[in-house]
N, C-alpha and C positions, 0 to 999 in steps of 0.2 A: 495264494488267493483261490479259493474256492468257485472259482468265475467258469461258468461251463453254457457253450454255444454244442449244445450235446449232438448238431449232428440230425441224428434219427430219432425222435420219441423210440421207435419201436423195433431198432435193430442193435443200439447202444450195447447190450450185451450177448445176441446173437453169436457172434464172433467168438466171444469169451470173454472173459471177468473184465472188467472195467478196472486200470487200473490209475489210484489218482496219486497226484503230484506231491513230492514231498512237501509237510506241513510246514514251516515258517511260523514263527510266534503270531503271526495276523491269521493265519490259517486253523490253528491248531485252537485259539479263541474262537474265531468263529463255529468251527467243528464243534467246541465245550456247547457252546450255544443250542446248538440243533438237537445234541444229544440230550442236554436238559429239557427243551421243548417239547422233542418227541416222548419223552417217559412222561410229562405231566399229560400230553393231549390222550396218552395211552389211557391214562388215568381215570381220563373223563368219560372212557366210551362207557356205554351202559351193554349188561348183560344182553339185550337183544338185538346189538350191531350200532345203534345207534348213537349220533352227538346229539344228545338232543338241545335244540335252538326252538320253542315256541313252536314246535310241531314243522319247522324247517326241514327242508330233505336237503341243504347244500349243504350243511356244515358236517354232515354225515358223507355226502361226496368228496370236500375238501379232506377229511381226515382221512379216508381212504385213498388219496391221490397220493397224501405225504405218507403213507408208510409204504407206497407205491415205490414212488422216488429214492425211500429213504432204503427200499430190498435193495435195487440198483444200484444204487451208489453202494453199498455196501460191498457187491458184485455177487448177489442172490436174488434167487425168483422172487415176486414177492407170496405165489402158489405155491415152493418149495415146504415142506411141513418143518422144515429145519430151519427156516429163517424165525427169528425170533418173534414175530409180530406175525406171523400166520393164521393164528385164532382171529387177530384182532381185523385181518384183511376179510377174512371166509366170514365173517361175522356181519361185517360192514355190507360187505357187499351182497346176502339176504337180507339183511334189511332194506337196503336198496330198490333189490329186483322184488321185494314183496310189493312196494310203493309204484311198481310199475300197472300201466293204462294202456289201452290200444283203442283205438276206435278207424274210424274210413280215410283217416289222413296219415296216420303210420301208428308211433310210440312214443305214450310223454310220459313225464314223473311228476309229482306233484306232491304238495307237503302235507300232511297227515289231516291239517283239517280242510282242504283243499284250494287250491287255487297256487298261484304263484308259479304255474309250468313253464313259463320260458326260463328264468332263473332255476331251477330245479332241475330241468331237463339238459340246461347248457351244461352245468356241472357235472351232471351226472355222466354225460358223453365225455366230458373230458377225463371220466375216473376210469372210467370203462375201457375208452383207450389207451390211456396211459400203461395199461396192463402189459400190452405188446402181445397180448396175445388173442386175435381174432377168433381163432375159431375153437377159444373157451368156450364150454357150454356151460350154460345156464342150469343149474339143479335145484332151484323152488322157485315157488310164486308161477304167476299167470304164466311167463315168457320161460316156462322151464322146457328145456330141448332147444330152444334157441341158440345159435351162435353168439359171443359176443356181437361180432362184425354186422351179424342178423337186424342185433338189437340196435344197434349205432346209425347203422343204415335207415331203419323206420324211425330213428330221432331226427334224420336229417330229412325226411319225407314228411314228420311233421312238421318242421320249422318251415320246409318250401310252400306248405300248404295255408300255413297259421302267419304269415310274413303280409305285412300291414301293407297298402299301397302304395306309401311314402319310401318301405324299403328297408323298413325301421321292424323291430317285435314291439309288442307292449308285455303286460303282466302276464295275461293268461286271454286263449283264444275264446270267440273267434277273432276273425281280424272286422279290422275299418268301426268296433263299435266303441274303443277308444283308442288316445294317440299313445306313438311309438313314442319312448324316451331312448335314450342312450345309455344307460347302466342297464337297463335288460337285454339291448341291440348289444350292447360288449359281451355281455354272458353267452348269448346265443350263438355270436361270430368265435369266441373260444369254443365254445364246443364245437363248430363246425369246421375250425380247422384243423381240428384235432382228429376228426372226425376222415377229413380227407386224408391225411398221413396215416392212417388205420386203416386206408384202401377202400373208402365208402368213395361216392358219386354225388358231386354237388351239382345239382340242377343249375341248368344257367342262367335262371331265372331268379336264383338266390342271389347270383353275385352280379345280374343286372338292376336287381333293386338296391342292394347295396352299393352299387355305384353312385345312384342317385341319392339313397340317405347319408353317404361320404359326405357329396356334395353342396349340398343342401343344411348339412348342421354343422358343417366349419364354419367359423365368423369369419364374415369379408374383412378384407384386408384393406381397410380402409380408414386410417390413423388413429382406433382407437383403444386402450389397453387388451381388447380381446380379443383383435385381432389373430386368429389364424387358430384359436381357442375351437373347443368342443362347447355346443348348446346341449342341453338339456333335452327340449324337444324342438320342433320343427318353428312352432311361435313360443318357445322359453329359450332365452339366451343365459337363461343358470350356466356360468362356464367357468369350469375350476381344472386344478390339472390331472385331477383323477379321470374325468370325462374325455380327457384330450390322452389320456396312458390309451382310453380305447381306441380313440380314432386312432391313431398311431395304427395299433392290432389290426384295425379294421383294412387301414390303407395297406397295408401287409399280404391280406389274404386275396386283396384283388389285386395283387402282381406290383405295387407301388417300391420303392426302393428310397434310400437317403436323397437321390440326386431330385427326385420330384419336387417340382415347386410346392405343391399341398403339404409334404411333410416338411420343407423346411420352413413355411408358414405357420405350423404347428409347433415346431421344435422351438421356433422364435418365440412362441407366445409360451412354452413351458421354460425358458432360458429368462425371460423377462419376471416372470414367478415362481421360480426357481426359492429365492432366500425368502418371501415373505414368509413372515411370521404369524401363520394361521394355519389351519387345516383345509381353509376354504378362500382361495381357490388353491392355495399352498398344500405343503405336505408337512413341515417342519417343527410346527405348533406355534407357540407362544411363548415357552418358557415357565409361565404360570399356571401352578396348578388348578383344574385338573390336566391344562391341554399345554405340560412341560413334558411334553414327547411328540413321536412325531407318527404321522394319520399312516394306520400299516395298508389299510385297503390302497389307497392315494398310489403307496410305493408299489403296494402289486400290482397298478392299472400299469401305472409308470415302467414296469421293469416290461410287461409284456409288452409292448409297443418298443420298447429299446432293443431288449434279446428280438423278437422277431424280426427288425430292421437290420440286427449288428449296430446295434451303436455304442461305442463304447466309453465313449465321451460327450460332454455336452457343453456347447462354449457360452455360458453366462459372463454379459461383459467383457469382453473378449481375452476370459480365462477358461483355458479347456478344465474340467470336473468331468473325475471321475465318478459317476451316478454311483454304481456299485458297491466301489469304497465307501461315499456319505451315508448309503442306505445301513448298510452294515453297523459301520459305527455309530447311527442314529439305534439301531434295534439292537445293537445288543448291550447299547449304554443305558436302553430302557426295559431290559429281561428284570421281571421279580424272580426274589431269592428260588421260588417255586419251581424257576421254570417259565412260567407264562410270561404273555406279554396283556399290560393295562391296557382298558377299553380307549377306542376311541371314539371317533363323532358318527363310525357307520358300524359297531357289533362289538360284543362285550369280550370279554377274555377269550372266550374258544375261537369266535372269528378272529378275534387278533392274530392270538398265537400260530393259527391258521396260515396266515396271511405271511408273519412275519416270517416261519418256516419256509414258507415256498418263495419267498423273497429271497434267503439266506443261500438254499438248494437249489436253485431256478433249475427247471427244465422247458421250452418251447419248440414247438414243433417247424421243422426248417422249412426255407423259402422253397418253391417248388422251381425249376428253370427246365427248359426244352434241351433235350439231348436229342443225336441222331448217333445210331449204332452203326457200326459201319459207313461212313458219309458217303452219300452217292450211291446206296445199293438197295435195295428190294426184293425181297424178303430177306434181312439182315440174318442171311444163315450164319452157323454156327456148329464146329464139331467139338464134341464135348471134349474128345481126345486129342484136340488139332497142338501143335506148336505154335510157337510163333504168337504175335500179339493182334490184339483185338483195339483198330482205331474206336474211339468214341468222341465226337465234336458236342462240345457245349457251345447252344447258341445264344450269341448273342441279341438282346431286342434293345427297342428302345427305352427297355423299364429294365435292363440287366446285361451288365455288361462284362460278358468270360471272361475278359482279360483283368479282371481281378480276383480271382479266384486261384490260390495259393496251390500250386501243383501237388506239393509233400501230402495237402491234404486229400488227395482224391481215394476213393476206394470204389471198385467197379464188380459187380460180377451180379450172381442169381439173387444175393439175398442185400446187396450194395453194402456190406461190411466187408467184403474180400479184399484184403492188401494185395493187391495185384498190379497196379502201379509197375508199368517198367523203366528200367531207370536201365543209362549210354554210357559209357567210361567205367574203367576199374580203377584209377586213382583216386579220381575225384567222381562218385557217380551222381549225376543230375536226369532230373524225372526225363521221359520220352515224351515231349511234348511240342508241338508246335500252334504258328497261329496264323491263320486264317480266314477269308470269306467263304465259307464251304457252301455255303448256300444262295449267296450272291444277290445279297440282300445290303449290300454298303458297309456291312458294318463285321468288327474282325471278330471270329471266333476261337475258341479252342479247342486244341484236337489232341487226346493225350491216347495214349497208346497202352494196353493194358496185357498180362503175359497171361493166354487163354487158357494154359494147364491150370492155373491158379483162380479163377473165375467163380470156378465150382457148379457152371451148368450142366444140367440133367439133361435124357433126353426127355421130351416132352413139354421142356420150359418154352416160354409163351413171351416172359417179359425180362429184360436185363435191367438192374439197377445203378445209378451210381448217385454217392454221396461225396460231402465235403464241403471247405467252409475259405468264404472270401479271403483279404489278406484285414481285414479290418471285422472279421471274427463272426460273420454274418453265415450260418449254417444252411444248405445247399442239398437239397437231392432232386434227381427226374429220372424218367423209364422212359421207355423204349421197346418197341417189341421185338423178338428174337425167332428163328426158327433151327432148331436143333434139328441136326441130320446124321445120320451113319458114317463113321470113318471112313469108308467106301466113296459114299454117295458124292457126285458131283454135281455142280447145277451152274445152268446158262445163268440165273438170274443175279447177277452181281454186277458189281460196277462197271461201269464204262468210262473211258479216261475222261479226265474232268475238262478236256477240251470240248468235248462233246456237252456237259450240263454247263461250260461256260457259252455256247453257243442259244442257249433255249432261256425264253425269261415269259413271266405270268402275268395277263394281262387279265382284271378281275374288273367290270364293268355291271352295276354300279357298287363304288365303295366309297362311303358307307353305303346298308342299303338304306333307305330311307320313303320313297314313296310306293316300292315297288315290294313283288315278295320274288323276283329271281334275278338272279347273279350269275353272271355266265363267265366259269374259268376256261383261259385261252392262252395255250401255249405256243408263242410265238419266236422266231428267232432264223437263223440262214439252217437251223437242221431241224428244223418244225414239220420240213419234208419226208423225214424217215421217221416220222411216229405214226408208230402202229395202234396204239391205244393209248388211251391217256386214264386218270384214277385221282380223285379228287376225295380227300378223309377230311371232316368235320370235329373237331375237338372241342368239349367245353374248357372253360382256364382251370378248371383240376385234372385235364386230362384226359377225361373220360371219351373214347367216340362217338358222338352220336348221330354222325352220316357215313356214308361213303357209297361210292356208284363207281364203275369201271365203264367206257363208252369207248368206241374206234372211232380215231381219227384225233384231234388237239383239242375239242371243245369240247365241253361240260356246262351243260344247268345245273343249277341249284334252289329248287324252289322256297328255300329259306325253312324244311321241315327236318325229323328229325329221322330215327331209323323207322321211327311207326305211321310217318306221315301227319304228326303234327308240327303245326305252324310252329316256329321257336320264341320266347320273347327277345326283345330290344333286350340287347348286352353285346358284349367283345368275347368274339369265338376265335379257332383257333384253325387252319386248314394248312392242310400240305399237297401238294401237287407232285404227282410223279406219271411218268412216261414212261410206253414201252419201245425200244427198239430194236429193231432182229433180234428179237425173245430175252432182250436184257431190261431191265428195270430200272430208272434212276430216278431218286427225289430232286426236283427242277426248283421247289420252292417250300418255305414253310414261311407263316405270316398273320397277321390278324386281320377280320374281318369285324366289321361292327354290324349292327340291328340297330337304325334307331328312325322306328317308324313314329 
């Protein structure tokens, strides 16, 4: 089966060729499928890059995402002049960057006769990064000399800027002068998380409106068929299960997991309408023509919300269904002889085919989780030459929990593809891995150990990565920062025995904040007495820093700003707390703090 939790959008063949799993007669069908697909979609492109859809700029992003995918998978660039589909990628992707805009709020795209920029623009970030390759330059149109990364970066500056009050996008900016719907809020939250695994910076402010448009357009759960459903908009409870594949996605990128009440509120309400026999709010059709197939947008909402959760089944009636499998067998019992797939109730043959392609091929971008490099040290040094292995703890929160996360699969180093994994015994060898509360937070984590010849860090490197995927198929990566140093070089700054960071705990007064704009972190404990300075770092939930202050003595303000001295909005941020003492370094705490004035 062709089922792929890939991991990395952007590091999949980094490593080297991607190599896939022997065909099987269900595999080998499915492959016939994509193959046929992709020659007619080649078909359709037009001499100037374009698919063209009514002067649409997404179906022109969709088609260049799938022969994205389709280089990859193959286990070629899709920029290599030797992959077969080359012209067809360089082609697309000028037409694209010609359709590119820039104005005071960053960079949008938009369709030929204008308007439609949040659809247009989500797409088109997601084609851009799927490249894997950031710091492509741009060679025509406005954004030429640009980075990829450049350009990604200024889409997600316009969406923070062009982001409706509710939390929601609409069609096209600015905002508040109509409402947000939920099929343009899905398009824009795809691009934006595509957008974060590409190494872009998602404002916090994106994903604290987002929280509240989550909240706000799942049906309460209050005993009636659409319960736990996606609305439409904020006063439209239109709720079908293509709009609930988004929230799925949506609840994904602000850190949500299977065990959440909201998503199993959700999964309940696509489990309930699962078999019906319509496109609306179903996927599966009627049986009667025109609508004896089944809705391929429907299954693409459906699959991203599933692969970005890990789910790999779905219990309708309490029969577990395999999604993956019905999808498959629904799309390719409805391929024409050509190749293509028949319209459905939202785009005619090219979006279908579109649709049903990237269904068949799935790729989505993994859940992001908190690593600490080295646990307990400060400045997580590192010799590129050293022996010897490299601890890494995955922590756990309350939205994720390391100890499911399937050891075989981890991969640690500079670029998080490095098989570096150390594995104990010559007979039977099993991963180096243990489990723990490293950061003494309640809850256990894990610490796998990784062999640092094998790593692949430079000097100069800044960030360590690692990847890998749950035991229930749910794909995994986070960073961490590194400091490489001279084969030589020694340094006081490294762990201290964890009796000492089990002696220290973080008192964070008020949490949430809520009336007030400061926060005062305080490290308390019977060795609170030997700190010499204390160091308090500010993360938004992609990652990114956007505080930090070093003071003598255990306490720390926080005036609730960021590195520029702006106020932040209401959302869930991210802090770590670390102590100095007798010139050693140790992280005391990592944790979430809310905003919700």
């Amino acid at each position: 089966m062709i089922r792929k939790f890939l991991g990395g959008l952007f590091v999949l063949l980094l490593a080297g060729m991607l190599t896939l799993p022997a065909l099987g007669a269900a595999d080998e069908e499915i492959q016939a499928a994509i193959d046929a697909g992709v020659q007619w979609l080649v078909a359709e492109q037009d001499i100037n890059g374009e698919w063209p859809y009514y002067g649409e700029l997404g179906p022109t992003g969709f088609g260049v995402l799938k022969l994205e995918d389709y280089a990859f998978e193959s286990g070629t660039d899709p920029f290599d002049p030797a992959y077969e589909y080359y012209d067809e990628v360089r082609l697309g992707f000028g037409y694209i960057f010609d359709q590119a805009q820039t104005d005071s709020d960053g960079v949008f795209f938009r369709r030929s006769g204008g308007g439609h920029e949040t659809y247009s623009t989500g797409i088109v970030m997601m084609t851009i990064a799927a490249s894997q390759d950031p710091d492509h330059v741009v060679d025509s149109g406005p954004l030429a000399g640009w980075t990829y990364l450049d350009v990604v970066q200024g889409c997600v500056d316009w969406f923070a800027a062009n982001q409706n009050g509710d939390g929601g996008w609409k069609y096209n900016p600015p905002p508040g002068e109509e409402a947000s719907d939920q099929s343009n809020t899905g398009y824009a939250v795809l691009g934006l998380r595509y957008a974060q695994e590409f190494g872009c910076s998602i404002p916090a402010s994106i994903l604290a409106g987002l929280e509240n448009w989550v909240t706000n357009i799942q049906d309460p759960v209050d005993g009636d068929t659409n319960d736990g459903g996606s609305w439409y908009m904020i006063d439209w409870s239109w709720v079908n299960l293509l709009k609930t594949g988004n929230l799925l996605f949506e609840m994904a990128l602000l850190g949500d997991t299977v065990t959440a009440p909201r998503v199993h509120d959700a999964l309940d309400y696509i489990a309930r309408h699962w078999d019906d026999a319509n496109w609306d709010p179903g996927w599966q059709g009627t049986g009667v023509p025109p609508m004896d197939h089944p809705d391929y947008q429907t299954m693409y909402c459906l699959m991203k919300g599933f692969a970005a959760l890990g789910i790999p089944m779905i219990n309708v009636g309490g029969i577990e269904r395999d999604w993956f499998d019905e999808f498959t067998d629904a799309i390719i019992a409805s391929q024409n002889a050509d190749g293509s797939w028949p319209p459905d109730g939202w785009g005619n043959s090219l979006l279908t085919t579109q649709w049903a392609l990237l269904v068949l091929e799935y790729v989505v971008p993994p859940y992001e989780i908190l690593i600490d490099i080295k646990p307990g040290s400060f400045p997580n040094s590192i010799n590129p030459g050293q022996n010897g292995t490299i601890p890494v703890a995955l922590l756990s929160t309350p939205e994720f929990d390391a100890t499911t996360v399937e050891p075989d699969s981890l991969t640690f180093g500079r670029t998080g593809g490095e098989d570096s994994l150390a594995y104990r015994g010559k007979k039977n060898p099993r991963p180096q891995v243990g489990y723990e509360d490293v950061n003494g937070d309640g809850l256990l984590d894990l610490v796998a150990h990784f062999v640092a010849e094998t790593c692949g860090f430079l000097a100069g490197d800044e960030l360590g990565h690692l990847r890998g995927e749950t035991f229930d198929g749910l794909s995994i990566f986070g960073s961490d920062s590194v400091r490489t140093v001279p084969p030589n070089e020694t340094t006081a700054i490294d762990a201290l025995p964890m009796e000492i960071a089990a002696g220290l705990s973080v008192s964070v007064v008020p949490s949430p904040i809520r009336d007030v704009h400061t926060a005062y972190f305080e490290v308390v404990g019977p060795m609170a007495a030997q700190i010499g300075q204390s160091r308090v770092k500010v993360f938004d939930l992609s990652g990114a820093l956007i505080w930090e202050q070093i003071s003598a003595g255990s306490e720390i303000a926080w005036h609730t700003e960021d590195l520029y001295g702006r106020f932040l909005a209401n959302g869930v941020y991210i802090y770590q707390v670390l102590v100095e003492v007798e010139g050693r370094w140790i992280s005391v705490a990592v944790d979430k703090i809310a905003i919700l004035r």
